[in-house]
C-alpha positions, -999 to +999 in steps of 0.1 A: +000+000+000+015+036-007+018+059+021-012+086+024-008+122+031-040+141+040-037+177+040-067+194+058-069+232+051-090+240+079-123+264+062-108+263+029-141+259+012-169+291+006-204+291-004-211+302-043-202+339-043-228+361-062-230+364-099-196+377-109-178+369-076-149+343-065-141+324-033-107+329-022-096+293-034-106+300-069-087+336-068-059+316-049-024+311-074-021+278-063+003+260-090+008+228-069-024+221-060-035+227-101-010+207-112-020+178-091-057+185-099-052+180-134-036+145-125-065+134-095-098+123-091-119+156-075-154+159-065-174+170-035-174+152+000-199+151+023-177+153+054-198+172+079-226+145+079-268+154+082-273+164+119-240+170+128-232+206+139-206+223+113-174+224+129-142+211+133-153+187+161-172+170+136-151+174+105-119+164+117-133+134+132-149+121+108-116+127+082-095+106+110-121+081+104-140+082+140-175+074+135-179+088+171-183+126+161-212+135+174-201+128+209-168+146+209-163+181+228-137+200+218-129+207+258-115+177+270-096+169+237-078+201+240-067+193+271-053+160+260-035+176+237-020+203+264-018+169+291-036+187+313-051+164+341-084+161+347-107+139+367-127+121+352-160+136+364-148+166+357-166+192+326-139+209+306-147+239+290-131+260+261-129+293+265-122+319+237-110+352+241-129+373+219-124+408+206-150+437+207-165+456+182-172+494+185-210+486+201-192+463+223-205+434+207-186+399+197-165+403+173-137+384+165-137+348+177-098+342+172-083+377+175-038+379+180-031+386+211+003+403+223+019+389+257+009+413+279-030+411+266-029+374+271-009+372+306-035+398+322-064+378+307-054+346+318-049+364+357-087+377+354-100+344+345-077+326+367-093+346+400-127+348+388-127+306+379-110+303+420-138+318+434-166+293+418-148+259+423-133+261+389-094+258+377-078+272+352-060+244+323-036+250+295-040+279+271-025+303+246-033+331+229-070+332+225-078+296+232-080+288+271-095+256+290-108+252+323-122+223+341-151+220+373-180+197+383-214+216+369-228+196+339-218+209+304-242+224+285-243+225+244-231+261+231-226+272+198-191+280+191-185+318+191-183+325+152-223+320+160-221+350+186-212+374+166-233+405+171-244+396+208-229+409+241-213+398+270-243+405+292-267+390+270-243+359+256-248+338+287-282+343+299-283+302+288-254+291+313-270+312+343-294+283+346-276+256+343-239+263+353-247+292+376-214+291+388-196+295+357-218+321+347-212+341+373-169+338+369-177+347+332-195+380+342-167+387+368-139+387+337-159+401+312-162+431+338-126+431+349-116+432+307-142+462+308-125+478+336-091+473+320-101+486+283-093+453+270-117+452+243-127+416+252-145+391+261-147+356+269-166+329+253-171+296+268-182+265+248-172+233+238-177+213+274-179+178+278-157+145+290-135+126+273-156+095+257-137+064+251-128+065+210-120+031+195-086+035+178-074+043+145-053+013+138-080-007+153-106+006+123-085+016+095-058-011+098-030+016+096-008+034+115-012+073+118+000+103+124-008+138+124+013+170+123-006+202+140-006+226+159-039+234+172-050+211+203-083+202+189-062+183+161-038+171+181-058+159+204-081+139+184-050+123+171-038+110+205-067+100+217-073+078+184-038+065+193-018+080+169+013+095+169+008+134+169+043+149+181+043+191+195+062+207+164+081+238+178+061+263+155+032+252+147+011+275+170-024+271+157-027+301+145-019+326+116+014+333+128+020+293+129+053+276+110+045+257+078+077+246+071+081+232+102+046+215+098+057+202+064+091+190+077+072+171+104+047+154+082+074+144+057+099+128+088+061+111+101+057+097+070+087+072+071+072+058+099+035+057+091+008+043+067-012+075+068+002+111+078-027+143+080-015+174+080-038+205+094-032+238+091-059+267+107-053+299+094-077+300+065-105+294+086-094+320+112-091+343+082-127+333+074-137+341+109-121+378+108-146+387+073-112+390+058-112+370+021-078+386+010-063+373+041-078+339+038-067+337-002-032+344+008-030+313+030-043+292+007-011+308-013+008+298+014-006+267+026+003+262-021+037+270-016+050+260+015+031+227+022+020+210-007+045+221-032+073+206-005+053+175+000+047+164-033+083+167-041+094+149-012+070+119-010+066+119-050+048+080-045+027+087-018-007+093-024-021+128-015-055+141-005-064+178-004-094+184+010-109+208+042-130+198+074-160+219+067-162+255+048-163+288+064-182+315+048-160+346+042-191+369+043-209+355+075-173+339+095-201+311+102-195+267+096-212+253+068-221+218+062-221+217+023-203+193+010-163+208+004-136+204-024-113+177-028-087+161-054-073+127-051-041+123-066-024+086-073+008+090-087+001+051-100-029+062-114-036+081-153-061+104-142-082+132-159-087+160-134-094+191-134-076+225-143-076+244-115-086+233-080-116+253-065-150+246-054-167+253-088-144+230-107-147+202-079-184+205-085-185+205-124-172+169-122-206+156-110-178+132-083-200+131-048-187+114-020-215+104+008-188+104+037-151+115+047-149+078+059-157+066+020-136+092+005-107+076+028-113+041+019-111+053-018-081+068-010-066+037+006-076+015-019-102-006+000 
């Protein structure tokens, strides 16, 4: 069997633009990924199945084959990831920072932080968690954990509280995690008092379920180079090897040559390698489609350029866990772009990569799990 690289490009994928408009993958220069195209099988994959909310929980799961999706909260994942202990009775939360707008509304769900914004932020919710029986996990930059013993309740992540405020955004949790609700409205009123322009979102609560493994229902080893926790942690708790890569941060600002370095080094090991990178879909998030097309430029030149050339007999899949809508910064559960390249394999592709193109070949996948066995020859 050849080795498999899967390259997820986390929100690559848009909605149809209006009559005359392009997504940022087709305005993307994106030479590698055409060239492959022309020599792959593309279509459209159903990876975020019916029912499922939109997201990465869902969309990553199901590409590293985990038929458990549905059940998965992003919390205690992350916090697997970090190796942050935590009791098994115990709800872990995420918690996003969150940037303002001028009405002092959500704005930003993943905004860059400097030091000194993050180190005072992380002391607000730090005291204001101690006071309710909570504890402060792992964190960086926007994304922050915490852990306590109130039931978790199902929140929308906080692309989907855009336009709210902080005292009207948790009017849900006051009921059922009083607690938290009231250490949420004691930071969002200390990041008030210090003209932060923040404000903290918390979401993604759960336990950690027991995940049947990857080996055990693929038959092949895996591996995973990332750097945001959610990724990672999937991977470990799958039991696959997922390695901290000094660089990869999660975000914009993250390392893609040392991603690509990782993935090529995991590859000599593994049957199957995924690669993730985040920044489009944080792009997505921020409104901004020039930003987002220039990491798909990126994402061209530094990962799959590099990878081709070094693992020339592997097979390769390009494809994203769910799209993000430049106009909106919201998930969308549309079936997403892919190409499928064999280098075994004569194939007639397609000329350029991008959703339109990936659509015109009338190729529909039901499942990320069928588009992987395709992939792996089964």
């Amino acid at each position: 069997m050849a080795k498999l690289v899967v390259c997820i490009i986390d929100g690559m994928a848009d909605p149809p633009p209006p009559a005359g408009g392009v997504t940022p993958l087709a305005a993307a220069h994106t030479p590698h990924c055409d060239t492959l195209a022309r020599h792959s099988v593309a279509g459209l994959c159903h990876v975020i199945q019916p029912g499922a909310v939109p997201g990465s929980e869902a969309g990553l799961s199901a590409l590293l084959c985990c038929e458990a999706a549905a059940s998965i909260a992003r919390g205690p994942v992350e916090a697997l990831a970090q190796g942050d202990p935590v009791a098994p009775h115990e709800t872990v939360w995420r918690l996003n920072l969150v940037s303002l707008g001028p009405r002092g509304n959500y704005d930003n769900p993943a905004p860059l932080l400097d030091a000194a914004t993050e180190t005072a932020a992380r002391e607000m919710l730090d005291r204001a968690l101690g006071t309710q029986g909570y504890s402060l996990l792992g964190g960086k930059g926007f994304r922050h954990l915490c852990a306590g013993t109130e039931p978790p309740v199902l929140r929308n992540g906080p692309q989907d509280a855009c336009g709210m405020t902080p005292d009207t955004g948790h009017t849900d949790l006051n009921d059922h995690c009083p607690r938290l609700a009231r250490a949420m409205t004691e930071t969002n009123a200390g990041f008030r008092r210090s003209r932060m322009g923040l404000a903290v979102w918390p979401w993604g609560a759960g336990t950690m379920p027991d995940l049947p493994g990857f080996t055990e229902t693929t038959g092949c080893t895996g591996a995973l180079a990332g750097g945001v926790p959610l990724a990672r942690g999937l991977a470990l708790a799958l039991g696959m090897t997922a390695p901290s890569i000094a660089g990869a941060t999660g975000g914009i600002d993250t390392d893609l040559g040392a991603k690509t370095r990782a993935a090529i080094a995991l590859a000599a090991g593994h049957d199957v390698v995924y690669l993730h990178v985040e920044a489009p879909d944080l792009h997505a998030h921020a409104l901004d489609r020039v930003a987002k097309r220039r990491a798909i430029e990126r994402i061209d030149a530094e990962v799959v350029g590099p990878l081709h050339m070094a693992l020339p007999d592997a097979t390769l899949l390009i494809t994203c866990d769910h799209a993000t809508d430049c106009a909106t910064g919201k998930h969308l559960d549309i079936p997403v772009p892919f190409i499928l390249h064999k280098p075994d394999s004569p194939q007639h592709g397609i000329a350029t990569f991008s959703e339109a193109a990936s659509f015109q070949t009338g190729i529909r996948i039901d499942s990320a799990a069928t588009l992987l066995r395709l992939a792996l020859d089964e």
